[in-house]
Each structure stands twice: as structure tokens, then as C-alpha cells.
C-alpha positions as CSV (number, residue, x, y, z in Angstrom):
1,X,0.0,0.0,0.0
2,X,1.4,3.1,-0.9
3,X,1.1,6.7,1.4
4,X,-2.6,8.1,1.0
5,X,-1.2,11.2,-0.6
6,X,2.6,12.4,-1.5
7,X,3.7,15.7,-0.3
8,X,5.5,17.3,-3.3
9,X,8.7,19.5,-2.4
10,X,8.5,23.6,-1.6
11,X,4.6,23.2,-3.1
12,X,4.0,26.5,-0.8
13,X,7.4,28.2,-0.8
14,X,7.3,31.4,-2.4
15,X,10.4,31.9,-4.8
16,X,11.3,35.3,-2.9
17,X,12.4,32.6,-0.1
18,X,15.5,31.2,0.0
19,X,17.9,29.0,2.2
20,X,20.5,30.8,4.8
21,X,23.6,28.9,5.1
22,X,25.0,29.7,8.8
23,X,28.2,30.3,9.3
24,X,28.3,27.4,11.9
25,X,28.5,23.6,10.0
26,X,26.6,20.9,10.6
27,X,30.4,19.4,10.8
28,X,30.9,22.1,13.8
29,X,28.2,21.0,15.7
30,X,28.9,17.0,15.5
31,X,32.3,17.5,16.2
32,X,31.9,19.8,19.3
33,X,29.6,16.9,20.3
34,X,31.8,14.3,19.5
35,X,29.4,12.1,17.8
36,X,27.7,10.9,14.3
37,X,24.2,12.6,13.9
38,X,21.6,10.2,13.2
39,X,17.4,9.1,13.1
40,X,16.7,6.4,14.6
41,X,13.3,6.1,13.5
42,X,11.5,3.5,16.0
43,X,8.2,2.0,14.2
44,X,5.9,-0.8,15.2
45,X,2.5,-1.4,16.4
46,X,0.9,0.5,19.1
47,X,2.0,-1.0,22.0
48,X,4.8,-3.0,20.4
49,X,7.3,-1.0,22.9
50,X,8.5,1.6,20.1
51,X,8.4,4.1,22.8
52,X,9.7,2.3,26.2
53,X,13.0,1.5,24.2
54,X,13.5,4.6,22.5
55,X,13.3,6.0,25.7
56,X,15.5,2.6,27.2
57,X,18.2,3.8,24.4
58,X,18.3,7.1,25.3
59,X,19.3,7.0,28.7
60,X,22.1,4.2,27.7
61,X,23.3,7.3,25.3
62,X,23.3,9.9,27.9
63,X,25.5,7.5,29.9
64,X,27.8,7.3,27.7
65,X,28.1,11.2,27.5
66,X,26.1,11.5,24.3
67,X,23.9,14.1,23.0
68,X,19.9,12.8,22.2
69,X,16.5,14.4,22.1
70,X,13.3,11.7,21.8
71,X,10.9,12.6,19.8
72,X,7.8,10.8,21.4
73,X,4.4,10.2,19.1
74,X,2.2,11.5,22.2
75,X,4.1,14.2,23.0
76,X,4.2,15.7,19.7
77,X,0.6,15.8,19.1
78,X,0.3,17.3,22.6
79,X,2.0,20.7,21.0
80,X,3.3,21.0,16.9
81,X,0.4,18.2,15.6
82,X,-2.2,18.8,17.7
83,X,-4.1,19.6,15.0
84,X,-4.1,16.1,13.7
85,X,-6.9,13.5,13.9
86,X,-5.6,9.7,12.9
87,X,-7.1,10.2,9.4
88,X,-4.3,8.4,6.8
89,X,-4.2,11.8,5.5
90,X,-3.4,12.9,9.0
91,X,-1.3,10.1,9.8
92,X,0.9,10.9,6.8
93,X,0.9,15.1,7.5
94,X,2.4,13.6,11.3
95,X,5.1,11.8,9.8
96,X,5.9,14.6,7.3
97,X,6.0,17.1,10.4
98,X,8.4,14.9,12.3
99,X,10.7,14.0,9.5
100,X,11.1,18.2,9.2
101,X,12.1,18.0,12.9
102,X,14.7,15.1,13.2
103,X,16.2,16.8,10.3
104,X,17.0,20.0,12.1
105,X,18.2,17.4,15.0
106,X,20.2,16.2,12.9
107,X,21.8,19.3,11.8
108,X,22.5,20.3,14.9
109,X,25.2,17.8,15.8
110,X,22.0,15.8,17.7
111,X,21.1,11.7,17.9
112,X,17.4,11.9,17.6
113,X,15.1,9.1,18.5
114,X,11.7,9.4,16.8
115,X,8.9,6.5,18.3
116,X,5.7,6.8,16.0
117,X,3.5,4.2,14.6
118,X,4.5,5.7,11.5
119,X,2.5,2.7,9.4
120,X,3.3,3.7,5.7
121,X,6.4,2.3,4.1
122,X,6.6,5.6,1.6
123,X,6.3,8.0,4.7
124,X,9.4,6.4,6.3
125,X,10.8,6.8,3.1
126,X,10.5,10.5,2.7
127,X,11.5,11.1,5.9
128,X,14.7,9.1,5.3
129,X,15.2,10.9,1.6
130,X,15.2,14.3,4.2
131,X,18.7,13.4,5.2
132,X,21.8,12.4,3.8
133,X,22.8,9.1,3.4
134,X,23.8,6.9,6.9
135,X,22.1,9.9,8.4
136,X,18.3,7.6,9.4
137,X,18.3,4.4,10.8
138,X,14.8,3.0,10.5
139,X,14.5,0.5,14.3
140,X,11.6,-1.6,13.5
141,X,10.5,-2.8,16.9
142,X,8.9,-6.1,16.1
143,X,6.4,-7.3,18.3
144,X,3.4,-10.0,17.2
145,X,-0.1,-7.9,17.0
146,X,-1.7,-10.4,20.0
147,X,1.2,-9.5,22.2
148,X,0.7,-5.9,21.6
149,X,-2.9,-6.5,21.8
150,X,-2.4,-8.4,25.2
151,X,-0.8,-5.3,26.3
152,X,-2.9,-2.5,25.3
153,X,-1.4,-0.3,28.2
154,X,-3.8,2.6,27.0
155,X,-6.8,0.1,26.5
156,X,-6.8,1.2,22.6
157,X,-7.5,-2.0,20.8
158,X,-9.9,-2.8,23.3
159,X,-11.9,0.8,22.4
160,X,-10.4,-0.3,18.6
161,X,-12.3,-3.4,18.7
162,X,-15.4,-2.3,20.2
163,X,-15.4,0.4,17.0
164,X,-15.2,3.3,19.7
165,X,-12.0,3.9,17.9
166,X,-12.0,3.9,13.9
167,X,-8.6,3.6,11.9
168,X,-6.7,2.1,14.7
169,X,-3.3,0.5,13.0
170,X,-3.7,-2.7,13.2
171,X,-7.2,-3.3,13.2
172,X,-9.0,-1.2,10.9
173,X,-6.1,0.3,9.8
174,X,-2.9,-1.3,7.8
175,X,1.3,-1.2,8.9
176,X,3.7,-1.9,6.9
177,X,6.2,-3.7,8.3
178,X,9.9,-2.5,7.1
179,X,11.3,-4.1,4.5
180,X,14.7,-3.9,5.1
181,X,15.2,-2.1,8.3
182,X,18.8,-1.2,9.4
183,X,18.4,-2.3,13.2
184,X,15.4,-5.2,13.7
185,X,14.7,-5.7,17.4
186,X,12.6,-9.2,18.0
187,X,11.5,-7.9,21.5
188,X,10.2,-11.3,22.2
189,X,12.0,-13.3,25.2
190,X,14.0,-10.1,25.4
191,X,13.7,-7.1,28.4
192,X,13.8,-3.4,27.8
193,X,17.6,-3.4,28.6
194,X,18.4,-6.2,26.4
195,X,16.2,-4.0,23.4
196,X,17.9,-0.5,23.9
197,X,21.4,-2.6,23.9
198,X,20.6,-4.1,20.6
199,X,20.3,-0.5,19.0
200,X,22.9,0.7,21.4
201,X,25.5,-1.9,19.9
202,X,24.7,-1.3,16.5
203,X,25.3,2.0,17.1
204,X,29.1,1.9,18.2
205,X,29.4,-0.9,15.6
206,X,29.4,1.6,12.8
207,X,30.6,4.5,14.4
208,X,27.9,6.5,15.1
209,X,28.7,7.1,18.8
């Protein structure tokens, strides 16, 4: 399934706008901080854990003196996309909006962890095609639908199921699992700790931190 609707580049910039180049690099900022920007884009299911390890990985990173900013799913919509329902059209205009933001992350010198459902294999993609190349690393949390199901921490596929909730991922809703994602976690048999330290590995494996 493709994205509901493709965002086309600059469709509302006018042409008396154009780019500032500061005098501070990208290249300044990530070598004052000592490390390899990066997205690590966390998708999966609702409930699958996207969030709890993102959050796992972070605090390994700030142990290890690194500089990281989460990007959680609820707490974006709390402020910038507040304004979005869970429409696909929606769902897509969230991703879009978030891929903008780890991209100025990324600029800065910063890891950013996003953790959004983010269900559409062509939304990942843009956001990836925001940043140069080694610069997104799509974390595909993989966790069976009945375990997330069985979880249901906010009691969403229960409301889902009931049809209290409509285009819930999952259910009425379709995910695209990732292809080919650059860091696969199998949470299954595995605790938070063991998760984060998957990603964590992976990232001092190829010299990212």
C-alpha cells in the first residue's frame, strides 16, 4: 500500500524565499559533540514498545556522554500536531512534520530518537530521503499484533475493537512492516535493557557514537 497522498517538495514556498547557510556547520556542531548525527526512526504497532525502548536507548546514550532528544508520538501531538486527527491523511501530514524536525536534529550535531507508529512504508521513506545518506536508521520494533494486543497499556485496541476507535493500526487500519530495516529488534523473550542494547551496539558498531 502506498502513502494516501505524496507531499510534493517547496509546493508553498514562495520563490522570494530562499535557504541561509550559517556560518556554523553541521560538521561544527557534531564535532563539538563528539558524535555521528543520526534518526533512529522507531516504528511498530501500538504498544509493540517503540516508545519504552527509544526512551531505554536514550538513557544508555546519555550515559555514555552522548547528546539525544526523543521525539515521542504522544508528545508531539500534545503541541506541533495537535491539529491532527488519525485520518491516513493525517497520519501521513504527522510523519511529514516529524521527519522536518529530526532533520533539524540532525543538523545540529543531535542523535534523535523518533517512536511513531508511522504505518506507511513511503512515509518512512521520505522522511529518510530528508537526510543524507547513513544519516536515518529505520528501528523496526517487532512485536506479534496479540502480544501488543495483550498489552494494550492505553486500552486502545480494546476501544479499537469495540469500534469506539475507527482507523486504529492494526485493526481497521494497515502497517507496513519494514522491509529492510537497518536495526530489527525481535522484542520477544528479550527485556527493555536487552532491546535499547541491541540499538545501542549497533550503534558503536558503525561508528555513530
Amino acid at each position: 500500500m502506498n502513502s494516501p497522498y505524496e507531499h510534493k517538495a517547496n509546493d508553498s514556498v514562495s520563490e522570494d524565499v530562499v535557504w541561509h547557510n550559517a556560518t556554523v556547520s553541521h560538521q561544527d556542531r557534531s564535532d563539538l559533540k563528539a558524535q555521528k548525527p543520526v534518526v533512529l526512526w522507531f516504528t511498530g504497532l501500538s504498544g509493540s514498545g517503540k516508545s519504552t525502548v527509544a526512551n531505554a536507548v536514550e538513557s544508555q546514550l546519555l550515559s555514555l556522554g552522548k547528546h539525544s532528544y526523543l521525539l515521542d508520538g504522544d508528545n508531539i501531538r500534545h503541541g506541533l500536531n495537535k491539529d491532527l486527527g488519525f485520518s491516513d491523511h493525517d497520519r501521513v501530514e504527522n510523519i511529514r512534520r516529524i521527519g522536518e524536525v529530526a532533520k533539524l536534529f540532525v543538523d545540529s550535531g543531535t542523535i534523535v530518537l523518533t517512536a511513531f507508529i508511522s504505518p506507511f512504508i513511503a512515509d518512512r521513506e521520505q522522511a529518510r530521503a530528508l537526510v543524507e545518506k547513513g544519516q536515518f536508521l529505520e528501528v523496526f520494533i517487532d512485536t506479534p499484533l496479540e502480544v501488543c494486543e495483550q498489552r494494550d497499556p492505553k486500552g486502545l485496541y480494546k476501544k479499537a475493537r469495540a469500534g469506539e476507535i475507527k482507523n486504529f493500526t492494526g485493526i481497521d487500519s494497515s502497517y507496513e512492516a519494514p522491509l529492510s530495516p537497518e536495526i530489527h529488534v525481535e522484542t520477544a523473550g528479550k527485556s527493555v535493557e536487552e532491546c535499547a542494547g541491541l540499538v545501542v551496539s549497533q550503534l558503536k558498531e558503525h561508528g555513530y557514537i
